[in-house]
C-alpha positions in Angstrom: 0.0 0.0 0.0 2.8 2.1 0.4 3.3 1.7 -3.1 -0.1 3.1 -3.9 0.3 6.1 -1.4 3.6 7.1 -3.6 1.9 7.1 -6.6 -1.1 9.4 -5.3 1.5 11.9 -4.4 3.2 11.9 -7.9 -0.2 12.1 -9.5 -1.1 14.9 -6.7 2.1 16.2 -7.7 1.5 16.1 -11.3 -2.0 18.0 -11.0 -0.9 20.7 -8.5 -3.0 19.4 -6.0 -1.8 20.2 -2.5 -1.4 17.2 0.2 -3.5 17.6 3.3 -1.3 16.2 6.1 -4.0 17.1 8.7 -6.5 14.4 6.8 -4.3 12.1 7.3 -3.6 12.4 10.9 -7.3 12.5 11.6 -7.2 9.3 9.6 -4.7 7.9 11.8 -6.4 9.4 15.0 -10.0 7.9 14.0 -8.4 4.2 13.2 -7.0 4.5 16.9 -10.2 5.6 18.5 -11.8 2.9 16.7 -9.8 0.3 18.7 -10.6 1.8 21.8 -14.7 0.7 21.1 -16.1 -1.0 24.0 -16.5 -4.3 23.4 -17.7 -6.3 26.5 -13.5 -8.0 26.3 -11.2 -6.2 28.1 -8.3 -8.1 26.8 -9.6 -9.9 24.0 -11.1 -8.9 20.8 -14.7 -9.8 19.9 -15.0 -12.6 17.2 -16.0 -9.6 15.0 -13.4 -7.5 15.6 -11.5 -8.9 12.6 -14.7 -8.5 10.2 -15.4 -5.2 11.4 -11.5 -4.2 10.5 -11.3 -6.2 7.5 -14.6 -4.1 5.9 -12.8 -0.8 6.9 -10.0 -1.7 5.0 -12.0 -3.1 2.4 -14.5 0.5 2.0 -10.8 2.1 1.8 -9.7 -0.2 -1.2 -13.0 0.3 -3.1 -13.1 4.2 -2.7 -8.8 4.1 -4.4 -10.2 2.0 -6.7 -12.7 4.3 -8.0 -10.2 6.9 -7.8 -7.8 5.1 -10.0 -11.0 4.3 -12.3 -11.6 8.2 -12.5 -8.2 9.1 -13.1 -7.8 6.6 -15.7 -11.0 8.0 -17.4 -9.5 11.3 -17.2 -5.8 10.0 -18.5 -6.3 10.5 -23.1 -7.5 14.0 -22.3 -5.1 14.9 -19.5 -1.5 15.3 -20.7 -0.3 14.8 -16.9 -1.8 11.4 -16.5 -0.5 8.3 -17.9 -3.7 6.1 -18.7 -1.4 2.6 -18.6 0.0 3.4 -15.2 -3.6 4.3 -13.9 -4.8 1.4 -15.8 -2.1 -0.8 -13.4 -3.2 1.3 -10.5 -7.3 0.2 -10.7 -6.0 -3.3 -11.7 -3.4 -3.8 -8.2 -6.9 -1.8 -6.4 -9.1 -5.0 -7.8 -6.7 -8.2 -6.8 -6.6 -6.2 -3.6 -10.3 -5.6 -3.3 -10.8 -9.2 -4.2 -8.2 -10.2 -1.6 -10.0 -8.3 0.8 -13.4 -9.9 0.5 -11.3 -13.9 0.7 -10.2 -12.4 4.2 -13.4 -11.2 5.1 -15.3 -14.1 4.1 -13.0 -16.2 6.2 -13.2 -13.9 9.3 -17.3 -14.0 9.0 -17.2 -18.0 8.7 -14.6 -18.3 11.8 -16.9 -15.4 13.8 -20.1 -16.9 13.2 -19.6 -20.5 13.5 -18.5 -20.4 16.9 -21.6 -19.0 17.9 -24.5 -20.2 15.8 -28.0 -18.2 16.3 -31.0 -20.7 17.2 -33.2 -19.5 14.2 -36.6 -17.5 15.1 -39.9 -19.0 15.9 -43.0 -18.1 14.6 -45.7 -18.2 17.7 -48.4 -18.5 14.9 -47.7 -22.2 14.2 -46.8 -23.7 17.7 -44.0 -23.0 19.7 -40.8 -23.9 18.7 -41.6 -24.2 15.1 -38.9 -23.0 12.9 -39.5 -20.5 10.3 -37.9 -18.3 7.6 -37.3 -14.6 8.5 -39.5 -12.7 6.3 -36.5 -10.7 4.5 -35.6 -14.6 3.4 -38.7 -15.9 2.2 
């Protein structure tokens, strides 16, 4: 990721667009303070905690992807952007995207199945009678 955060700045560079250092920082700040979310563990981390940080990362990756996607739209009629090099960009933002989802995937299926849900009864049809959640129907 480093890699991608070097080539923002030469893009940034490219197009005169100033760096905000203070976005980043409150960036940095925010990703703490997330960690610091009560959790009922004191020193453990909830079987979700891993989902949770895995979608962050994952809303991150999908917002550079777009940006690589815009920039590359934007490349044939902007002599400072290289279209092949954005093209690279969006397709390194992808494998990672994709990556991303095989984590989170994984961290769902390890979360959940240590702690299945008993599924919902309906009181219409007798109690403990098991029925389909009307969003699944």
């Amino acid at each position: 990721m480093t890699e991608d955060r070097d080539s923002l700045r030469e893009v940034m560079l490219a197009l005169d667009v100033p760096a905000n250092n203070l976005r980043g920082l409150l960036g940095a700040a925010v990703t703490q303070a997330g960690r610091l979310k009560p959790n009922g563990r004191v020193f453990s981390r909830s079987p979700l905690s891993d989902v949770l940080e895995l979608e962050a990362v994952r809303v991150g990756v999908e917002g550079k992807k777009e940006l690589w996607r815009t920039l590359h739209t934007l490349a044939p009629s902007n002599p400072y952007l290289d279209a092949e090099a954005m093209r690279r960009l969006l397709a390194r933002a992808e494998r990672q995207a994709d990556i991303l989802e095989t984590l989170r995937l994984a961290a769902v299926n390890r979360a959940l199945r240590g702690a299945p849900r008993a599924a919902p009864t309906d009181p219409r049809h007798g109690a403990g009678r098991v029925t389909k959640a009307r969003w699944a129907a």
